[in-house]
C-alpha positions in Angstrom: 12.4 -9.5 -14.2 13.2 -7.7 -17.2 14.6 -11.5 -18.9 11.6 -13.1 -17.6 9.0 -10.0 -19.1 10.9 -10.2 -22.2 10.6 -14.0 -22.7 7.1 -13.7 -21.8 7.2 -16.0 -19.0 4.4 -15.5 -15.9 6.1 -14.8 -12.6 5.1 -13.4 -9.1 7.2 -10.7 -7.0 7.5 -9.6 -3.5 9.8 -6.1 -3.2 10.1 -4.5 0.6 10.2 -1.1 1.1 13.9 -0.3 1.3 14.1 -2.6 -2.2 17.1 -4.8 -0.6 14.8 -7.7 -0.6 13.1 -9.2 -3.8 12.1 -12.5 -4.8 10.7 -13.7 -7.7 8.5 -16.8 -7.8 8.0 -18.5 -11.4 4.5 -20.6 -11.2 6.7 -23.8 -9.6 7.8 -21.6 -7.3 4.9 -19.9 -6.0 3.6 -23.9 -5.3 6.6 -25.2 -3.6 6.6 -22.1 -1.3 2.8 -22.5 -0.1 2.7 -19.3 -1.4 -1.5 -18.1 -1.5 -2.1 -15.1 -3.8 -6.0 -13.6 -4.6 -5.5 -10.9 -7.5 -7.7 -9.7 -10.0 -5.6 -11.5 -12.4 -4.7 -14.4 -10.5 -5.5 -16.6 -8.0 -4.5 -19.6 -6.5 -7.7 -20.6 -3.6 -10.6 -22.1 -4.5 -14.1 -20.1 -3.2 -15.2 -22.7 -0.5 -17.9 -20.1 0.9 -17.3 -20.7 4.3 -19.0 -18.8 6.7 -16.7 -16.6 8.8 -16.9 -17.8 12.7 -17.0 -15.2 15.4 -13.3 -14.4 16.6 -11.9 -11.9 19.1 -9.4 -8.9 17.7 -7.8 -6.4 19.7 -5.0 -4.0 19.3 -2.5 -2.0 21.7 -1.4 0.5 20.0 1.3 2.5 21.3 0.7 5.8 23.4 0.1 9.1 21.9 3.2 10.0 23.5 5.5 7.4 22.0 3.3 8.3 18.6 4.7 11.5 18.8 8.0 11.1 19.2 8.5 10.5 15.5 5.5 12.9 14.4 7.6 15.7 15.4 10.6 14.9 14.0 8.5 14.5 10.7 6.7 18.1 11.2 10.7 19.8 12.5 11.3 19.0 8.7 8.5 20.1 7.2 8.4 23.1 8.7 12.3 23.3 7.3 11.3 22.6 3.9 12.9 19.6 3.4 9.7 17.6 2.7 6.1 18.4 1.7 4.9 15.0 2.2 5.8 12.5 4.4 4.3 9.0 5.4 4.5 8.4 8.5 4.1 4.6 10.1 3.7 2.8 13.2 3.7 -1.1 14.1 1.2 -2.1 16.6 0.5 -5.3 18.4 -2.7 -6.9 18.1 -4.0 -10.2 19.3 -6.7 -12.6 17.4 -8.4 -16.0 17.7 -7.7 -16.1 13.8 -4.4 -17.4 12.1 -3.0 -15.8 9.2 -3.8 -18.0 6.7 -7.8 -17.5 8.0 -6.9 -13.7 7.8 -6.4 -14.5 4.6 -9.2 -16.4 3.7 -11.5 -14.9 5.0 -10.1 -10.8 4.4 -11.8 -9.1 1.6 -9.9 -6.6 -0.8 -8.1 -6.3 -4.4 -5.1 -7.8 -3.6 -4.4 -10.7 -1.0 -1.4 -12.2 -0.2 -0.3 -14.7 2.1 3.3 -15.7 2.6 3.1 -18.3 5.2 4.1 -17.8 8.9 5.7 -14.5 8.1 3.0 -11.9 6.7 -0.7 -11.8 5.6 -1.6 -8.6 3.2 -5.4 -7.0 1.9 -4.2 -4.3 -0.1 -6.8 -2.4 -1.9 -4.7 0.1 -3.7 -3.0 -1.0 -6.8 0.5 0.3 -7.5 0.7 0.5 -11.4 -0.7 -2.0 -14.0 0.8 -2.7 -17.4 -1.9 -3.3 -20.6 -1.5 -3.4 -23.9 1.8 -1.0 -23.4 -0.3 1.5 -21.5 0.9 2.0 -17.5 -1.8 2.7 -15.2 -1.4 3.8 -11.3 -4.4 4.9 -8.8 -2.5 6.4 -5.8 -4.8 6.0 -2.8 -4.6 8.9 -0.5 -7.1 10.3 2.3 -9.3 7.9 4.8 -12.1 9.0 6.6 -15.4 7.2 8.9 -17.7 6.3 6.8 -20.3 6.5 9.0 -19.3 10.6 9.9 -22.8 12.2 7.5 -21.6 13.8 4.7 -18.5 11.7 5.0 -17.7 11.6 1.0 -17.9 15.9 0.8 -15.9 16.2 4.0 -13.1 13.7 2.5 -13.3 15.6 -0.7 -12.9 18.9 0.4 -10.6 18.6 3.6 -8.2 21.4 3.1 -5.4 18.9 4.4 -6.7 15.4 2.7 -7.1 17.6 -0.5 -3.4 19.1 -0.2 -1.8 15.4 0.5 -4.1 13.9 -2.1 -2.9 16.5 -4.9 1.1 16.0 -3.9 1.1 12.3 -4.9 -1.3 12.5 -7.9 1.4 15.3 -8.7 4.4 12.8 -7.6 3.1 10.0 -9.2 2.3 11.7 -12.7 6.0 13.2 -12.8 7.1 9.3 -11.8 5.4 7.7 -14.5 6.9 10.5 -17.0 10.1 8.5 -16.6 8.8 5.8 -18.2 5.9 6.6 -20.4 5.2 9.1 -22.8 1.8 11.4 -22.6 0.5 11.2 -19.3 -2.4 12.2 -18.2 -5.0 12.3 -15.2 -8.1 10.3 -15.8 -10.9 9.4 -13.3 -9.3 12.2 -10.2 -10.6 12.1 -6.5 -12.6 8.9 -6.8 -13.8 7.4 -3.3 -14.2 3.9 -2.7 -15.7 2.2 0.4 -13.9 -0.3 2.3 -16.4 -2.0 4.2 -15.0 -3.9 7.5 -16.2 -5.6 10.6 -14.1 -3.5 13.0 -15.2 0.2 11.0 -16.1 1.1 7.8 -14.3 3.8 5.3 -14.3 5.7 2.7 -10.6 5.9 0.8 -9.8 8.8 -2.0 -8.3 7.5 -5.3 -7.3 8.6 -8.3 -6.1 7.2 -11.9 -2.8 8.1 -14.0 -1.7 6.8 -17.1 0.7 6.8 -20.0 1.8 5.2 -22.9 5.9 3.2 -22.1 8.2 4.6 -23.5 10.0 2.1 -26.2 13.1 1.9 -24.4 11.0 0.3 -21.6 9.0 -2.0 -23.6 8.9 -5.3 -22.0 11.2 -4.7 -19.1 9.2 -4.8 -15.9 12.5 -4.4 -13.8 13.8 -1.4 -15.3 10.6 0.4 -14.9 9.9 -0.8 -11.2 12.8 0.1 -10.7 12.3 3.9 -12.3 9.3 3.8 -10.0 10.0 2.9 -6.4 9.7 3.1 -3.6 5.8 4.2 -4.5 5.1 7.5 -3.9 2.2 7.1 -1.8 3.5 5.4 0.8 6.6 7.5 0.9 6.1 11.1 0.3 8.2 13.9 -1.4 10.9 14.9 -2.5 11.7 11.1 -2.6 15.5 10.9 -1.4 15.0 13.3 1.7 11.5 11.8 2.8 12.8 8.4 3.1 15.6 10.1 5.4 12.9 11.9 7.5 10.9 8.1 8.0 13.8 6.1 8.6 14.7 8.4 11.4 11.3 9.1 12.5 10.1 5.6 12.8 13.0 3.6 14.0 11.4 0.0 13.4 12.0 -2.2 10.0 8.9 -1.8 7.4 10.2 -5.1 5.6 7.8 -6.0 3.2 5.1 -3.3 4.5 4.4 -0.3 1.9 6.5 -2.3 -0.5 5.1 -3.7 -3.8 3.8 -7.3 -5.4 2.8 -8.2 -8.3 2.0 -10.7 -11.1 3.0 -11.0 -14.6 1.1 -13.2 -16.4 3.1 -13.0 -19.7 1.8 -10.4 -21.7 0.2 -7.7 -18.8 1.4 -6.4 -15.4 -0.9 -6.0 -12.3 0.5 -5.0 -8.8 -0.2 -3.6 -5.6 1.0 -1.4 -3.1 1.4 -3.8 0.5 -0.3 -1.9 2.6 -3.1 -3.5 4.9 -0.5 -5.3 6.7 0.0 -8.2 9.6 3.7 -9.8 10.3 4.1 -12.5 12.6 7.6 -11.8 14.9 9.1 -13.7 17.2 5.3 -15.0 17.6 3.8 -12.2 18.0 1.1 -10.3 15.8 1.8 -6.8 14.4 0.1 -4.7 12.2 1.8 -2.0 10.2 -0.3 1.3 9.5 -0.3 5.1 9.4 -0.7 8.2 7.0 0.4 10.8 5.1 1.6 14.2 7.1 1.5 17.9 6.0 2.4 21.1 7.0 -1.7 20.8 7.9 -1.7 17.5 9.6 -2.2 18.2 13.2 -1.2 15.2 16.2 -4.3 13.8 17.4 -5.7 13.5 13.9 -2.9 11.9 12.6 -2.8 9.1 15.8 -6.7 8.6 14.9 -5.6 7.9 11.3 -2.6 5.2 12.7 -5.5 3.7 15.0 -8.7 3.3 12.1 -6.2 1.8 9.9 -5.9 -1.7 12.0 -8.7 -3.5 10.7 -9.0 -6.6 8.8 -11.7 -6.1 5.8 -14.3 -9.5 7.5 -17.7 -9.2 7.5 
């Protein structure tokens, strides 16, 4: 990545969670793989205005009891100390009339991806974007019904949204000091509505940046690399979070909460992969959850899992 950045030559990436899996895609590459991206800076779909038909969607998600298996495990070591932060993930199986690459084209948010007969992804929080030698990052953090009155107040000022909100601003600021130089908070606590067929939301973002550093000038490895995994889909401390999920979750994230991106030569733009359906072993699965504090309390957090699986049609 870092050759590529510093020839200036576009390319597209996939990283998964764990970071044992990346592949880069120059623009022949992203064609022979029948790879489909939609990204504010690129896109390969034409706009065909099709009107979305009527299709069935349901989920099983797993018991509050199985769900809490791992919740407690998470909470033992929060309680210990040795995390203030962790995210904390489920898969669920769901079943719909639609495909994946209709998911796709029909799903509305930031960032789409579709990697053919493996995963479909509508991320609407970006990870960090590279202009001009400024790095940006909006860590999304904090969900709530959109339809609860007064919904944008309660999300604001919920003692626990606030708390897990202000961690990975605070996480993600100290991040980005490893590779750029004066950062700051700009536009904090902003909430955006995701508007959906199944339920509508309001999410709780907020925007960081800095200036890179020069000995990370044009080397978009190195600094992903400084970076992951992303903060907001992990938790902190970093090293002893990612303990706590892998024992508390037990299945494979893959791809899910890890990153993508595009480089289009001269500026960086990429997401975070959450929003998330695999195909496996035919099956459908979608990949959610939340953050979890020493305030998060079970049934809230099982809600949280549950109003996540929801494809952005309407």
């Amino acid at each position: 990545m870092d050759e590529l950045s510093q020839r200036k030559e576009p390319f597209f990436f996939l990283i998964d969670f764990l970071m044992k899996d990346i592949k880069i895609f120059t623009e022949n590459e992203i064609k022979k793989n029948s790879l489909l991206i939609d990204f504010p800076n690129v896109t390969n779909i034409i706009n065909e205005h099709v009107k979305v038909p009527d299709f069935n969607w349901k989920s099983f998600p797993e018991t509050l009891e199985d769900y809490q298996k791992g919740f407690e495990i998470v909470k033992k070591n929060i309680r210990k100390g040795n995390s203030y932060l962790t995210n904390y993930t489920r898969k669920t199986e769901i079943k719909t009339s639609l495909t994946l690459e209709e998911i796709f084209r029909f799903s509305k948010a930031k960032y789409k991806i579709l990697v053919p007969n493996k995963f479909v992804c509508f991320s609407p929080e970006t990870f960090v974007e590279i202009i001009d030698n400024k790095i940006l990052t909006h860590p999304m953090k904090g969900t709530i019904d959109a339809e609860i009155e007064d919904a944008e107040n309660i999300l604001k000022n919920d003692p626990k949204e606030k708390a897990e909100h202000y961690t990975v601003v605070d996480l993600l600021r100290n991040d980005l000091s490893m590779v750029a130089d004066n950062v700051k908070v700009k536009d904090f606590q902003r909430i955006d509505y995701l508007k959906t067929k199944q339920k509508n939301l309001l999410a709780m973002s907020s925007e960081i940046e800095g200036e890179i550093k020069p000995d990370f000038k044009n080397k978009i490895g190195s600094i992903l690399q400084k970076l992951l995994p992303a903060g907001s889909i992990l938790g902190a401390p970093k090293t002893k979070t990612l303990e706590i999920i892998l024992e508390a979750e037990q299945y494979d994230r893959g791809f899910y909460t890890g990153i993508s991106g595009y480089f289009d030569g001269k500026n960086l733009d990429s997401c975070v992969m959450i929003r998330f359906i695999e195909k496996e072993n035919g099956k459908l699965f979608f990949k959610s959850g939340g953050g979890v504090t020493h305030q998060s309390d079970l049934i809230s957090e099982y809600e949280e899992m549950k109003n996540k699986i929801y494809v952005p049609i309407y």
